[in-house]
C-alpha positions as CSV (number, residue, x, y, z in Angstrom):
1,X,142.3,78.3,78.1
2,X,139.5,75.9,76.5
3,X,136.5,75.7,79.3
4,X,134.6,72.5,78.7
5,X,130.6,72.9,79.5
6,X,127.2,71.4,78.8
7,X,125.1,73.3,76.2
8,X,122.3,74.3,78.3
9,X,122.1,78.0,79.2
10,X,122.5,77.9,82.5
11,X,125.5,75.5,82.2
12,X,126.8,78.4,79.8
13,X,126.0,81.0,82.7
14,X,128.0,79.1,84.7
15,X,130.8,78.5,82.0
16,X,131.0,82.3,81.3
17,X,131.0,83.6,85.2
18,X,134.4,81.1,85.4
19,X,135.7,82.9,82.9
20,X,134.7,86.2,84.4
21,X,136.3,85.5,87.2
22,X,139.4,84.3,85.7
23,X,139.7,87.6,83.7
24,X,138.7,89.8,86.7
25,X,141.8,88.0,88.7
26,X,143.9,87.7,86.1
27,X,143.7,90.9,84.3
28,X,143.1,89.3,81.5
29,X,141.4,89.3,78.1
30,X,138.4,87.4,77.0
31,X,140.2,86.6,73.8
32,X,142.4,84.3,75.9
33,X,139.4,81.7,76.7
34,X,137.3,79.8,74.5
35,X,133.7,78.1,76.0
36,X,133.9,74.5,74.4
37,X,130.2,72.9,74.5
38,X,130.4,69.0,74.9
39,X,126.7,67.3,75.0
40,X,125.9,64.0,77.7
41,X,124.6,61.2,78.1
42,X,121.8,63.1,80.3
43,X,121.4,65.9,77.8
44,X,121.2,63.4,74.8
45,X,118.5,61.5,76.5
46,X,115.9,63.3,78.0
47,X,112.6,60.9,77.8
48,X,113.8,58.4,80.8
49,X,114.4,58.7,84.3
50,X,117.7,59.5,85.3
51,X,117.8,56.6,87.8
52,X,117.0,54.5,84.5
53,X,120.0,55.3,82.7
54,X,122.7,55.4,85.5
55,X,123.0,57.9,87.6
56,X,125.4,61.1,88.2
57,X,127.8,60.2,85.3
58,X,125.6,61.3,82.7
59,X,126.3,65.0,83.1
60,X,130.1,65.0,83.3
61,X,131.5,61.7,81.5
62,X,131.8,63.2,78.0
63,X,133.2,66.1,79.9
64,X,135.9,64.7,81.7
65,X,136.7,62.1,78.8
66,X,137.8,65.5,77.0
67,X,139.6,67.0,79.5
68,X,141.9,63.7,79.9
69,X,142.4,63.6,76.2
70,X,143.3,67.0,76.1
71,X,140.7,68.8,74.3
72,X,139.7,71.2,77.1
73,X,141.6,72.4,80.0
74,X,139.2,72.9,82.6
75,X,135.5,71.3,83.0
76,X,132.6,73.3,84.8
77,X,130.0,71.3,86.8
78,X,127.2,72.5,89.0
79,X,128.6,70.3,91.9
80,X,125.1,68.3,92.2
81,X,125.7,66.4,89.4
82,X,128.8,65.3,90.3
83,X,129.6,61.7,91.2
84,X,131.9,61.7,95.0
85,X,134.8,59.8,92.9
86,X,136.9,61.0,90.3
87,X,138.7,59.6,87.4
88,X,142.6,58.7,87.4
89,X,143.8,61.8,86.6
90,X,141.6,64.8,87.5
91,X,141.5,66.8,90.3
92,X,138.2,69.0,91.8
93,X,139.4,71.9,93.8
94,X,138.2,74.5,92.8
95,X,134.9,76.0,93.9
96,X,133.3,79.4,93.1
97,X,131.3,81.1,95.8
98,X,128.0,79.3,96.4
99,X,124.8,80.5,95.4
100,X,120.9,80.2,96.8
101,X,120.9,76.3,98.3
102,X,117.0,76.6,98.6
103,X,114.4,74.6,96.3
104,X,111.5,77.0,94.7
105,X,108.3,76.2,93.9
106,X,106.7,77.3,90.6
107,X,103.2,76.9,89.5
108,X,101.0,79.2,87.3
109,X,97.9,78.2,89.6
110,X,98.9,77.7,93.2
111,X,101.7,79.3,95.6
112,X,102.6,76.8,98.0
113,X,103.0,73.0,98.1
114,X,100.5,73.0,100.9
115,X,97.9,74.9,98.9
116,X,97.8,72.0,96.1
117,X,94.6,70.0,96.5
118,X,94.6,66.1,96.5
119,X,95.3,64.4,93.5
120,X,97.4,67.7,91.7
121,X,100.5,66.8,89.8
122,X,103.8,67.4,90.7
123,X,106.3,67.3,87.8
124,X,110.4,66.9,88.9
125,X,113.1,64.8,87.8
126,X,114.6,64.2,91.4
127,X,114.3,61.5,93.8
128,X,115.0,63.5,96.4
129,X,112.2,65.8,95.4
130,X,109.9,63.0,94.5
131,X,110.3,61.7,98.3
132,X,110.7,65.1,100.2
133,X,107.2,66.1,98.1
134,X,105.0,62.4,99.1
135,X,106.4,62.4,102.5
136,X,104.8,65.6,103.1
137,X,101.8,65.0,100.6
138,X,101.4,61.3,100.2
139,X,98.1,62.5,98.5
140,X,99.5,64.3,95.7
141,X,100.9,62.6,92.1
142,X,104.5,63.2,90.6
143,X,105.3,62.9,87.2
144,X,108.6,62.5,85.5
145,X,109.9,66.0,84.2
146,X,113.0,66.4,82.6
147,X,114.8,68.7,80.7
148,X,116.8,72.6,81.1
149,X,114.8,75.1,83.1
150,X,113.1,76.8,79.5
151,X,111.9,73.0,79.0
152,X,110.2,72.7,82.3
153,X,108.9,76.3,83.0
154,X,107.3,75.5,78.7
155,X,106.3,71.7,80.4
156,X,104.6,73.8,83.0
157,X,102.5,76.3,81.2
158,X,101.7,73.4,78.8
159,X,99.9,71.6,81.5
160,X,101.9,68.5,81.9
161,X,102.4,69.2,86.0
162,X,100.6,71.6,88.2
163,X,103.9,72.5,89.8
164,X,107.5,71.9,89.9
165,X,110.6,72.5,91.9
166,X,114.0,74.0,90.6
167,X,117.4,75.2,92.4
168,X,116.8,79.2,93.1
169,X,120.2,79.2,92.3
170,X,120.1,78.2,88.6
171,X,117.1,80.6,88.2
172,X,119.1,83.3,89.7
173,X,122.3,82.4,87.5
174,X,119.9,83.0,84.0
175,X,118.8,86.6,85.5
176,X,114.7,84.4,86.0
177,X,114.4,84.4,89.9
178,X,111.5,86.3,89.0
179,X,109.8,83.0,87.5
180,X,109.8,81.4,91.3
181,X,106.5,81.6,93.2
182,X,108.6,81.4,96.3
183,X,111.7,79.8,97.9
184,X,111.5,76.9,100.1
185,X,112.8,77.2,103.6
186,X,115.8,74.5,103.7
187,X,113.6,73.4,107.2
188,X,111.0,72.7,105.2
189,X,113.0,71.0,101.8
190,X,116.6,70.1,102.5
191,X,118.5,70.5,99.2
192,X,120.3,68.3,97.4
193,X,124.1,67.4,98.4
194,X,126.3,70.3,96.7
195,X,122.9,72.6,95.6
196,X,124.1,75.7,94.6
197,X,127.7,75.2,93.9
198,X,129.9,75.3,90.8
199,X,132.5,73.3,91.0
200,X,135.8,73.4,88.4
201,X,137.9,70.4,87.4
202,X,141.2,69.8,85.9
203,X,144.2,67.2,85.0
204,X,145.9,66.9,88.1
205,X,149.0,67.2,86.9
206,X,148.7,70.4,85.1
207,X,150.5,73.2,87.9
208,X,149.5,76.0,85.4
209,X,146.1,75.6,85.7
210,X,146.3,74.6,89.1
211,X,148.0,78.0,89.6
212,X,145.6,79.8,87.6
213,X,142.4,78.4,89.4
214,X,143.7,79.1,93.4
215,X,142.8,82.4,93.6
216,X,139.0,82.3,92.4
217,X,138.7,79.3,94.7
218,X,135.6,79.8,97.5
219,X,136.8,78.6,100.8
220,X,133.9,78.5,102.5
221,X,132.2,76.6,100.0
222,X,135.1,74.7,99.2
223,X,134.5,73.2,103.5
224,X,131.0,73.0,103.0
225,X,131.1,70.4,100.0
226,X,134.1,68.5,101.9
227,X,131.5,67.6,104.2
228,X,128.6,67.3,102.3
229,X,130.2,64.8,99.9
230,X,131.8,63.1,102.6
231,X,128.6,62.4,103.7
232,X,127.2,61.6,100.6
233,X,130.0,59.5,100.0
234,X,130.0,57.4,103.1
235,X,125.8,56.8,102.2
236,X,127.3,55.8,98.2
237,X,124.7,58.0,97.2
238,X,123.1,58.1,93.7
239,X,120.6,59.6,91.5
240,X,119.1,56.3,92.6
241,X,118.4,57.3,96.3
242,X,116.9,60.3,97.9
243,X,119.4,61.9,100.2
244,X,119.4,65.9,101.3
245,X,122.1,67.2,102.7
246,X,123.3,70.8,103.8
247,X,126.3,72.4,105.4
248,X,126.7,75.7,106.9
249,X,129.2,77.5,108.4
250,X,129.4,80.1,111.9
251,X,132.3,81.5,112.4
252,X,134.7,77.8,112.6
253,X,132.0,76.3,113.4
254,X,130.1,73.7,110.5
255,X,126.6,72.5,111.1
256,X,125.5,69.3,108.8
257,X,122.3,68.2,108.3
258,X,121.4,65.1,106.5
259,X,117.9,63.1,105.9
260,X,117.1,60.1,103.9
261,X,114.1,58.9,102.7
262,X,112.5,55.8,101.3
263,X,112.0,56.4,97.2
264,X,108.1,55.9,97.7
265,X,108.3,58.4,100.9
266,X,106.7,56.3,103.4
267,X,109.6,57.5,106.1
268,X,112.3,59.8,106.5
269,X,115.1,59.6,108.5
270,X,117.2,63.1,109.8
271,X,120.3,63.6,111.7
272,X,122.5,66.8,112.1
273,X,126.0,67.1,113.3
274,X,128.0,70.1,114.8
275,X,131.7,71.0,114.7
276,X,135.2,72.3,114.1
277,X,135.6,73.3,110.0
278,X,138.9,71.3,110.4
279,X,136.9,68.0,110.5
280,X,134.6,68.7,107.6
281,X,135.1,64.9,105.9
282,X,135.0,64.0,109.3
283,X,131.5,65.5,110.7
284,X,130.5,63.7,106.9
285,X,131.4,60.3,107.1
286,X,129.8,60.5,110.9
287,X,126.2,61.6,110.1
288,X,126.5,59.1,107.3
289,X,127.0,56.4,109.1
290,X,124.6,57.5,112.0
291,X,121.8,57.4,109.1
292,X,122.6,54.4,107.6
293,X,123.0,52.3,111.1
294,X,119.2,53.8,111.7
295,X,118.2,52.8,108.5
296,X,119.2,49.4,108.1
297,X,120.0,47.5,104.5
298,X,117.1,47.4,102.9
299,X,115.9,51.0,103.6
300,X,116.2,52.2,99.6
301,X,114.9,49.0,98.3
């Protein structure tokens, strides 16, 4: 089996606990897989905005252009960077058991957000981030900071940014929680739509990798991106907007929370939802559309 992955090492983290799993379940040898690397559009390009350049599709098109063709048979995505539509031909069904949804904050100087004074810079490549951060601190100044998490933690003690955000799930996934200051309470910093899930995708006609995926499949995350991309979906989100979104489950029971904010931060508009795990999409598409009837159409412009 050929697994198709960005190059970066957390992407090959998340390649190589796939194919743990798959050998775990399987009883099978490592021999049998080989890790295929296939570089973006996003990792290609790393000195402009994502919003500049077009969005989700930059981490997985190169991907899923070799799984149609054949030249992998499954793709690995952390689920974030996925788009809510897929191609003619694949199918994404397959979820491994979600990590840490929380944001952290790093800084070699300060340990809070709150503890930054006026005018400190905030480095992140997120629009989310970038609205959550001058909603709360209208006061303070983000820069643009791209690249893997070795790039930003080396931005960061080079001075570019006083601070910056990354998923405590990709720093637990390299073994580097340690590098975290401190998580952020999701009630503080609702994550991104997906944070913290691997997701793995494959032609949708192929019944022997179908067969081979089912039982490493996450069910309760599996419900919890059904209506988190729902939602996202029914908002036609984008790197373009800043949207949060998180789904949790008690017992079957799913509880969706959503916000939306303006790009520059000046508002933020929240919503949460409650009910049966049955109507995931459901309990998505409905706190979509509550937030975009509050916001009204030019609310992102």
């Amino acid at each position: 089996m050929r697994i198709g992955t960005r190059g970066s090492p957390l992407a090959l983290a998340q390649a190589y606990e796939t194919r743990r799993r798959l050998i775990q379940m399987h009883s099978l040898e490592q021999s049998c897989f080989e890790v295929i690397v296939i570089k973006t559009t996003g990792d290609r390009i790393q000195d402009k905005p994502l919003r500049d350049l077009g969005g989700k599709g930059l981490f997985t098109k190169e991907i899923e252009e070799a799984l149609l063709g054949g030249r992998i048979d499954i793709a690995v995505h952390s689920m974030k960077d996925m788009p809510v539509e897929q191609p003619e031909g694949l199918a994404l069904d397959c979820f491994l058991p979600r990590e840490d949804v929380r944001d952290a904050f790093l800084s070699p100087r300060f340990e809070t957000l709150t503890s930054l004074p006026a005018g400190a810079k905030v480095g992140t490549s997120s629009l989310r981030r970038r609205a959550q951060i001058l909603y709360k601190r209208p006061d303070l100044k983000v820069v643009e900071f791209r690249g893997n998490v070795q790039t930003r933690l080396r931005k960061l003690d080079e001075g570019v940014a006083d601070c910056t955000f990354l998923a405590m799930a990709g720093l637990n996934r390299l073994g580097m929680e340690e590098a975290a200051n401190s998580p952020v309470a999701v009630g503080e910093m609702l994550p991104a739509v997906a944070q913290g899930a691997i997701g793995i995708e494959r032609r949708r006609n192929d019944e022997s990798v179908k067969d081979l995926l089912q039982p490493i499949h996450d069910f309760p995350t599996g419900y919890r991106l059904e209506a988190e991309r729902a939602y996202l979906r029914t908002l036609d989100g984008s790197c373009e907007m800043p949207i949060a979104g998180l789904a949790e489950l008690n017992g079957d029971q799913i509880w969706l929370r959503g916000e939306i904010l303006r790009p520059d931060g000046s508002e933020c508009l929240a919503h949460e939802v409650l009910g049966d795990i049955a109507d995931a999409k459901a309990l998505g598409v409905e706190l979509g559309k509550v937030l975009l009837d509050n916001a009204g159409p030019y609310f992102f412009d």
